[in-house]
C-alpha positions as CSV (number, residue, x, y, z in Angstrom):
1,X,24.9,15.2,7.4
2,X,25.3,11.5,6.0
3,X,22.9,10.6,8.6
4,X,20.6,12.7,7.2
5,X,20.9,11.7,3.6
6,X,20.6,8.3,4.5
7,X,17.4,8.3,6.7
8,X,15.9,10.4,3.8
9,X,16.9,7.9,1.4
10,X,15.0,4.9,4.0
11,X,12.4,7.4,4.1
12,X,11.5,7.7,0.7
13,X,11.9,4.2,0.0
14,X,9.6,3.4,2.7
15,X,7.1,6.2,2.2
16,X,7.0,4.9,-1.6
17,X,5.7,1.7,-0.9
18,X,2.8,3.6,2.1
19,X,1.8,5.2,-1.2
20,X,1.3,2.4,-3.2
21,X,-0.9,0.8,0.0
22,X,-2.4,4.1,0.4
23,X,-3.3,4.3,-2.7
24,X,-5.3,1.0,-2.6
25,X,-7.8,2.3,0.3
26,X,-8.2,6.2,-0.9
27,X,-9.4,4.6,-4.6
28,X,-11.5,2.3,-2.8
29,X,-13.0,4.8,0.1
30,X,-13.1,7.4,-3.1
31,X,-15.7,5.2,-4.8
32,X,-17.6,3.5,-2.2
33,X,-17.0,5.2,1.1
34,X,-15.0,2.0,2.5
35,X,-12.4,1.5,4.4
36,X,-11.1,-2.2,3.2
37,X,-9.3,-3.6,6.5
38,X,-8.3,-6.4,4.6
39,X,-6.3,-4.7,1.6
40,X,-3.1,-5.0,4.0
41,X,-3.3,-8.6,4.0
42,X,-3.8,-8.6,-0.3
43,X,0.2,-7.0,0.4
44,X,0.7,-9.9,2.3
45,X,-0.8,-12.5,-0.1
46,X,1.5,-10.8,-3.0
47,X,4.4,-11.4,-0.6
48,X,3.8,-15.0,0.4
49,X,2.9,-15.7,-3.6
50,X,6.3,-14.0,-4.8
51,X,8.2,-16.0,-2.3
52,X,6.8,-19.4,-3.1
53,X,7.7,-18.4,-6.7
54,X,10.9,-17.2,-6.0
55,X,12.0,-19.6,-3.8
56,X,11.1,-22.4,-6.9
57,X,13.2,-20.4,-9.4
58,X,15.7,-19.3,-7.1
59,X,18.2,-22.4,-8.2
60,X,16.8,-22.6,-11.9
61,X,19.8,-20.2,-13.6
62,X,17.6,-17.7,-14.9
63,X,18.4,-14.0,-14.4
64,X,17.5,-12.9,-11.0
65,X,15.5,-9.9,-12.6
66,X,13.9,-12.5,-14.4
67,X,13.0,-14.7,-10.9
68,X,11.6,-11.2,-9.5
69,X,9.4,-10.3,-12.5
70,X,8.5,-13.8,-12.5
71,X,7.3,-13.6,-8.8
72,X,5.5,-10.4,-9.7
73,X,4.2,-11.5,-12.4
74,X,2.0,-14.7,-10.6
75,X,1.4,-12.4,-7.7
76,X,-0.3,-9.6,-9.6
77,X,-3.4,-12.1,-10.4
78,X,-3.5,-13.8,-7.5
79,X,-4.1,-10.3,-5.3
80,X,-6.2,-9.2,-8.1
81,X,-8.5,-12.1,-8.5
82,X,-8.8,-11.9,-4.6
83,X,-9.7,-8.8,-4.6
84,X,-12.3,-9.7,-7.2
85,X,-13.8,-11.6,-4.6
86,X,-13.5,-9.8,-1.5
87,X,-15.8,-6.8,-3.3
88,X,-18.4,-9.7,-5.0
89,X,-19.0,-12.0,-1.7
90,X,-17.7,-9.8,1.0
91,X,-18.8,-5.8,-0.2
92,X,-21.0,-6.5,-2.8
93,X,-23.7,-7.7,-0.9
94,X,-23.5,-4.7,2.2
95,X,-23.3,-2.2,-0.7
96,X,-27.0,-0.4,0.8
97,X,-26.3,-1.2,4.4
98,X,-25.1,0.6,7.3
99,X,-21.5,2.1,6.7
100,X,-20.8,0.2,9.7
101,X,-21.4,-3.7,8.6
102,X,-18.9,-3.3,5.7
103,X,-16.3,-1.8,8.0
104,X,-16.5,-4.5,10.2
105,X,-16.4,-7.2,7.4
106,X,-13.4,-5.8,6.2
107,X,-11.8,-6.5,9.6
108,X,-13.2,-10.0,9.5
109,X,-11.6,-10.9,6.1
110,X,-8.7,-9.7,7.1
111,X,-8.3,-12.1,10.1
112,X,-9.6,-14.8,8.1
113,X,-6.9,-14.1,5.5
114,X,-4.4,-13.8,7.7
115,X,-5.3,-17.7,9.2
116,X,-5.3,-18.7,5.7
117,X,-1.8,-17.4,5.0
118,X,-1.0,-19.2,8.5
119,X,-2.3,-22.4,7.2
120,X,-0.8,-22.6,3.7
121,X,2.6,-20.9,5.1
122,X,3.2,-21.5,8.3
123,X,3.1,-19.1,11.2
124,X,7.0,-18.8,11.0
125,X,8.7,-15.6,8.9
126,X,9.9,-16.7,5.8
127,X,13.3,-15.7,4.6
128,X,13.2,-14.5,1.3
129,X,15.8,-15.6,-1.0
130,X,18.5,-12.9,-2.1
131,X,18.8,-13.3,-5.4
132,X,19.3,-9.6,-6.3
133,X,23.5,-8.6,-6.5
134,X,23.8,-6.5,-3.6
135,X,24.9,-2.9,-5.3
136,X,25.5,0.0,-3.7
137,X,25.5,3.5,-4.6
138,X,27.6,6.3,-2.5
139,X,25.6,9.5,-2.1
140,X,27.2,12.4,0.3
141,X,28.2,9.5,2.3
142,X,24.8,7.7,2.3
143,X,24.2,5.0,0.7
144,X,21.3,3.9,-1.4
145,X,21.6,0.2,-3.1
146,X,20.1,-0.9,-6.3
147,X,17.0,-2.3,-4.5
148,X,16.2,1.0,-3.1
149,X,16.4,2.7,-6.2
150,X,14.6,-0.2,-8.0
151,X,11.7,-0.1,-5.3
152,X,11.3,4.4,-5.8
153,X,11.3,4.4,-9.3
154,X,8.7,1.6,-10.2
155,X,6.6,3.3,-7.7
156,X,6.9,6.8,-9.1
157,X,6.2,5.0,-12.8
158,X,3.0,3.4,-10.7
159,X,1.9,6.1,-9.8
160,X,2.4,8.3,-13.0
161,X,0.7,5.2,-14.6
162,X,-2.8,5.4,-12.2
163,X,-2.8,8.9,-12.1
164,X,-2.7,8.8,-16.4
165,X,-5.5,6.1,-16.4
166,X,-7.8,8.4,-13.6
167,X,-7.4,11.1,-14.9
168,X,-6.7,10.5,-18.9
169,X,-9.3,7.5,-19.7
170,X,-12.6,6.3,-20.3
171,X,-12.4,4.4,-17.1
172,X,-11.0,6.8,-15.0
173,X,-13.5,9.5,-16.5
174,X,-16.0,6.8,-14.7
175,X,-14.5,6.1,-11.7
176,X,-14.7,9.6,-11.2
177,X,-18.2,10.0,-12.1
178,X,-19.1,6.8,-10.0
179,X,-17.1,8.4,-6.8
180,X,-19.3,12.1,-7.2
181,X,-22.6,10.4,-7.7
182,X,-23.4,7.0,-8.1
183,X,-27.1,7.0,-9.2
184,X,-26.4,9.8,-11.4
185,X,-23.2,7.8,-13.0
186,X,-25.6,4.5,-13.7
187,X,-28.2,6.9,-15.4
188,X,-25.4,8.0,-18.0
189,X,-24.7,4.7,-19.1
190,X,-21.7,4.1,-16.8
191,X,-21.6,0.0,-15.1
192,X,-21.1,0.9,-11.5
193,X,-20.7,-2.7,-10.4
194,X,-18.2,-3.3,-13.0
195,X,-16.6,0.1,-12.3
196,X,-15.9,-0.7,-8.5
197,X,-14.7,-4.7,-9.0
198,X,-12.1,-2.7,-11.4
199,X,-11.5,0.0,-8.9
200,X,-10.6,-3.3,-6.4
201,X,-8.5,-5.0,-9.0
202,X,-6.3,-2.1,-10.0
203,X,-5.7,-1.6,-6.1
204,X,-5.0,-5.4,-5.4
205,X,-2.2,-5.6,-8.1
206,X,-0.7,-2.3,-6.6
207,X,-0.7,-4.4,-3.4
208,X,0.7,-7.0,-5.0
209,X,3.9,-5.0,-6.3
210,X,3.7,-3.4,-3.0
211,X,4.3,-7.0,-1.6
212,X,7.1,-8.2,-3.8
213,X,9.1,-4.8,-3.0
214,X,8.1,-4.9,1.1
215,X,9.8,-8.6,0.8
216,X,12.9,-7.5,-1.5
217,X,13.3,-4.5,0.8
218,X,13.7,-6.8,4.4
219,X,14.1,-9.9,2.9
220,X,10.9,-11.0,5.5
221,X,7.9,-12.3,4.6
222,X,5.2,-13.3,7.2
223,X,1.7,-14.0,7.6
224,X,1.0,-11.3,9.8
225,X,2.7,-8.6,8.0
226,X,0.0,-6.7,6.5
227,X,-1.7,-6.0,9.2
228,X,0.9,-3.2,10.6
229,X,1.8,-1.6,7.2
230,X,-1.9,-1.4,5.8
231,X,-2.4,0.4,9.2
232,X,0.6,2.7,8.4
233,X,-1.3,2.8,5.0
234,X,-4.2,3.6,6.0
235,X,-2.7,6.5,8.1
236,X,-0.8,8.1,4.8
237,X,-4.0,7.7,3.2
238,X,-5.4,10.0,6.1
239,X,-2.4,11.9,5.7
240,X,-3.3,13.0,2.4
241,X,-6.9,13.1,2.6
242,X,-8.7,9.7,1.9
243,X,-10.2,9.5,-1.2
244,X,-7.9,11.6,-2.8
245,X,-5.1,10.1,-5.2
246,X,-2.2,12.6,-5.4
247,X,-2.7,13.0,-1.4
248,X,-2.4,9.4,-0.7
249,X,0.7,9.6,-2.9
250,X,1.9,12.7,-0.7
251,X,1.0,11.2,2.7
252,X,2.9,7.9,2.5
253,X,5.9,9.9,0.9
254,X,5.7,12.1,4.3
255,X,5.3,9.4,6.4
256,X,8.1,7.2,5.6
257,X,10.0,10.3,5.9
258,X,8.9,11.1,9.3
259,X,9.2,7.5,10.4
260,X,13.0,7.1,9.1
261,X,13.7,10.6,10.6
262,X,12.2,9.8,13.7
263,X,14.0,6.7,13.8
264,X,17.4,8.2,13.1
265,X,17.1,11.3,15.8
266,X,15.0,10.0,18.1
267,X,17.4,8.2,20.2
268,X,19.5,12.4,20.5
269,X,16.6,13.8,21.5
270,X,15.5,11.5,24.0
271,X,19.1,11.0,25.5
272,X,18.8,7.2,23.9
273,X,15.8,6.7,26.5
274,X,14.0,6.2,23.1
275,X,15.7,4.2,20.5
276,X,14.9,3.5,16.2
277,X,12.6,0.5,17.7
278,X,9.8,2.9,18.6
279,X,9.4,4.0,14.7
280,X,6.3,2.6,14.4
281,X,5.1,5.2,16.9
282,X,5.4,7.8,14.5
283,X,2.8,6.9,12.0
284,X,0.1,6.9,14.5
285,X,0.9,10.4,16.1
286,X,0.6,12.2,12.8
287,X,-2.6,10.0,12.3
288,X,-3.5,11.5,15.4
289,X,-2.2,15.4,14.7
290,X,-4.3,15.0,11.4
291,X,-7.3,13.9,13.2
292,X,-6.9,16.8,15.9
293,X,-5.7,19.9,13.8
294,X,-7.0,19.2,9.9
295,X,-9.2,16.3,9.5
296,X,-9.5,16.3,6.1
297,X,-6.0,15.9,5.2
298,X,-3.6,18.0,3.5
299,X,-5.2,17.8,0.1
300,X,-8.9,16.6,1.2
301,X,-11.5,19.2,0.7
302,X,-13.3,20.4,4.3
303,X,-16.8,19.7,4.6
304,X,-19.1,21.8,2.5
305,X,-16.0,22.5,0.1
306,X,-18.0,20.7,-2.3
307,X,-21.1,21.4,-3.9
């Protein structure tokens, strides 16, 4: 039974931070019908920024929740003034074109992102320092550490925190209006360009959190790492049903739970031909089920729901 507790306590820390990815591509796919590749690597940028910042203050006798917030707090513009830019010389101008030039732009910026972290970082994983006191918390045997508990509940404020400004603002009222009907949206007065380079920005600093906690988490930083999660991402966002905010939120919640379950049981169930090393597996085949069995998600509306 401590097994248990503890995989779902992995599982939940993990699947928090899919959600705040997640919820990165389903606000931009809600709005623009786009699948942005490269918001992965906008996670890895917040990591790489935190570290550098970290790693300066880690020997400068200030609080180490101080050093953290620090890191957070020069990695939130950074990822948010990239993301700025990815939408006004990389989407902007495909805005009318085939769904497919976009799409494959986003892979492109991701690669090229991913050489520029290479460049300016090095191709080697960075250690991250551990300036956080390791505590630990005894739960029916389990244990969940401070980090842990740190990383679920600024993601549960996060998302209480989008889900107020969607659904409880001005701007959310308008990102709304710009996701049902664009043209219709721009006739009632609403800024659709300036609606979408804040729909970016508002994912790009979720990233950027998502980054710091990914790093804190593992202690691991590397230029390659978004690549992997924002596909594990993507696939809670799928999970959910993309475009839609409380099922991205859902999705990456399941997922991490299914991967750290997986990964504790799959090694008994498999007679250890299979071992925790194969976790990755997992998000794919529900990706996969999803795709097979319901399409839309398990909060997306089926085609023709709408009117």
């Amino acid at each position: 039974m401590d097994i248990f507790i503890q995989q779902v306590i992995n599982g939940l820390t993990l699947g928090c931070v899919y959600a705040i990815v997640a919820l990165g591509y389903t606000m931009v796919y809600g709005i623009i019908q786009l699948i942005n590749f490269a918001h992965g690597e906008v996670v890895m940028i917040g990591a790489m920024v935190a570290f550098t910042v970290i790693s300066l203050l880690a020997k400068s006798g200030l609080p180490p929740v101080l050093i953290v917030l620090a890191g957070v707090a020069c990695a939130v513009p950074v990822c948010v003034l990239l993301g700025l830019l990815l939408d006004r010389f990389a989407y902007k101008p495909l805005r009318n074109a085939p769904r497919l030039a976009p799409l494959i732009t986003a892979i492109g910026m991701s690669i090229i992102l991913q050489h520029l972290a290479m460049l300016v970082w090095s191709r080697n994983p960075l250690a991250f320092p551990q300036i956080l006191p390791a505590i630990n918390f005894d739960i029916g045997g389990a244990t969940i550490t401070a980090v842990q508990i740190g990383i679920i509940s600024l993601s549960i404020a996060m998302m209480a925190g989008l889900s107020l400004i969607v659904y409880r603002t001005k701007l959310g009222t308008a990102m709304r209006a710009t996701s049902q009907r664009p043209d219709v949206a721009g006739l009632m007065g609403v800024d659709v360009n300036h609606v979408i380079a804040l729909t970016f920005a508002i994912g790009a600093a979720l990233a950027a959190v998502a980054g710091v906690m990914i790093g804190s988490y593992y202690g691991i930083a590397h230029y390659s790492m978004g690549s992997l999660l924002g596909l594990k991402a993507f696939c809670a966002a799928v999970l959910g049903g993309i475009g839609n905010l409380p099922g991205a939120m859902l999705g990456g919640i399941l997922l991490g739970l299914v991967e750290a379950l997986g990964a504790g049981y799959i090694g008994d169930f498999t007679n250890n031909w299979f071992g925790s090393n194969y976790q990755d597996v997992f998000a794919f085949i529900v990706l996969i089920a999803v795709l097979v069995f319901r399409p839309q998600g398990l909060m997306g509306e089926r085609s023709g729901d709408r009117a």
